[in-house]
N, C-alpha and C positions, 0 to 999 in steps of 0.2 A: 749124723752125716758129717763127717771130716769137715772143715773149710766152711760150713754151714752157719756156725756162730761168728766166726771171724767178717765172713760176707754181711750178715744181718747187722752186726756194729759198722762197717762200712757204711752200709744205709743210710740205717741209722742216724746216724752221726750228718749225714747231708740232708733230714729232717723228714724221711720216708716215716709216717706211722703204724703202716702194717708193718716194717719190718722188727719195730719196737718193740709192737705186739707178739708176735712169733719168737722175737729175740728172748721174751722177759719168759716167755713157755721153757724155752729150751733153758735159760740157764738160772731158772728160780733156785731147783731145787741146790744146784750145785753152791750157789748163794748162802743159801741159808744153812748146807755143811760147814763154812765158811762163820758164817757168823754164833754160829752153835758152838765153835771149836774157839771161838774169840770169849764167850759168854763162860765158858769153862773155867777159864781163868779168873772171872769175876766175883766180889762178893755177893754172898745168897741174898742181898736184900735189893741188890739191883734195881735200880725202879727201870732200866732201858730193856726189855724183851729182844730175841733174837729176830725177829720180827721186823720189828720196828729199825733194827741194825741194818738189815738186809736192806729195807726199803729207804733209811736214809743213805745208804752209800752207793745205793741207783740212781736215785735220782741226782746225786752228785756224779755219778760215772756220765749217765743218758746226758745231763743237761753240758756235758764238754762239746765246743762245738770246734767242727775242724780237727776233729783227733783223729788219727792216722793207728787205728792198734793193728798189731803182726799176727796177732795170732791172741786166741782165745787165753792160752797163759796167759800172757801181758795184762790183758783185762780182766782176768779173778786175782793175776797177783796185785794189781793195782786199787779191785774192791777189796782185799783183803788190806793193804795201806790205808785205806778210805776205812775201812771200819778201825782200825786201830784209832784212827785221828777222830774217831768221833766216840771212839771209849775214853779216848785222854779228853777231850771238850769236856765230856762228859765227868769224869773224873776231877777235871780241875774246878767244876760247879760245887761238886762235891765237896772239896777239900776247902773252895771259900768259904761253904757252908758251914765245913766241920771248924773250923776257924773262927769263925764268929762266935761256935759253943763254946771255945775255950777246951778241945778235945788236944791231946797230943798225939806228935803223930808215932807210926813206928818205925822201925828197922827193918829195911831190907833184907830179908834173909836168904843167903845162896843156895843155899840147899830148896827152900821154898820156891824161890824164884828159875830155877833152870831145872823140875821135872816137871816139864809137860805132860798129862795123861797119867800120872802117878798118884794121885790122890792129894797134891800139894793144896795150901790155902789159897784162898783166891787174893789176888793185891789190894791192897787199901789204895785209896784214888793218891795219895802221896808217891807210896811205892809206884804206882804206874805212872804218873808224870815223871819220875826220875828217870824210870827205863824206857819212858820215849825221848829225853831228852837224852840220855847218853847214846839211845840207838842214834840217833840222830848225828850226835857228833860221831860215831862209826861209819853214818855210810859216807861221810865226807873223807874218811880215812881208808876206808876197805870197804869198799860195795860189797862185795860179795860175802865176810863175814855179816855186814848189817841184811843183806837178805838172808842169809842162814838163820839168824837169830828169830827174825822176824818171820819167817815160814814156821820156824819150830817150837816158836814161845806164843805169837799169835795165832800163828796158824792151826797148831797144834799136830803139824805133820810130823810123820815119823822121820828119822836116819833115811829110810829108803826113799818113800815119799818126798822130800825136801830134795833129795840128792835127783830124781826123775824130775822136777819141775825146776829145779836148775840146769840141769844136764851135765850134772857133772855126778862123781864117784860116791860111794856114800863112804868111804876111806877118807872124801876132803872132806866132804861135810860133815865127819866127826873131828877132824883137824882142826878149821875155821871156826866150829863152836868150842871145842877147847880152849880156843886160843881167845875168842870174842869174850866168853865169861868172864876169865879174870879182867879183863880190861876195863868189859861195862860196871863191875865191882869195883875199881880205883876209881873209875868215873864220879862215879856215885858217891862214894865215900869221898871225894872231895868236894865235889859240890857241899858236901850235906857239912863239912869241914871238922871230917873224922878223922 
């Protein structure tokens, strides 16, 4: 029902627990799309489940108090945020870890790193902390190529897809990722001081 989820976060959010309950029915499944499409991206040995993705980035959505969301987008694209920042947490455990073995790390590859849904490798927790941190310095420069990127690399939405939950073209939306890759690439390659 249209306006149904947007109402029940309302609630919600003012500390209603039936609406929570109701709330978590309606929008598990779409959730856990969401974190399926994030885990995609990940290496096979994973120790974090999609599961477990889903349910830490609710309980970080549910426990905001006083949040004012617009509309049900705003809250999947915002647990989609929440699970990125908790695959780089997650990631950055990792890569202390792999540090302390004495592992090296690797190279970002662009070809690897910007085909969503193509059979690409999954990131090593290095690579992923560098493309949240250069996402990061993009949305401070171009919000809307750092939600392109971020719809379509974690999200794993298509050209179309991406373009319907921004509401814009899918003409821009192939613009603004053009234009975002090479950047998040110099990015990166400086940081890493290539």
């Amino acid at each position: 029902m249209p306006g149904e989820v947007t109402r029940l976060l309302a609630e919600q959010s003012r500390g209603n627990r039936q609406a929570e309950s109701r709330l978590w029915d309606l929008i598990y499944k779409e959730l856990r799309r969401i974190a399926a499409k994030h885990m995609r991206g990940e290496r096979s040995d994973h120790t974090l489940q999609p599961t477990a993705l889903v349910n830490e980035a609710y309980l970080k959505l549910v426990g905001q108090q006083n949040v004012s969301w617009q509309s049900k987008t705003d809250f999947f694209r915002m647990a989609s945020r929440l699970m990125r920042h908790v695959l780089v947490d997650h990631a950055r455990k990792h890569a202390r870890h792999k540090r302390r073995g004495g592992l090296s790390k690797s190279p970002l590859n662009e070809e690897v790193l910007f085909l969503p849904g193509r059979g690409r490798k999954a990131l090593d927790a290095e690579e992923l902390i560098d493309l949240d941190w250069a996402l990061s310095r993009l949305a401070k420069l171009d919000r809307r190529q750092s939600q392109v990127v971020e719809l379509r690399f974690f999200g794993g939405l298509s050209v179309e897809e991406t373009a319907a939950e921004l509401r814009i073209s899918a003409k821009t939306v192939k613009r603004e990722w053009a234009a975002a890759r090479p950047w998040l690439h110099r990015e990166i390659r400086e940081r890493k001081g290539e």
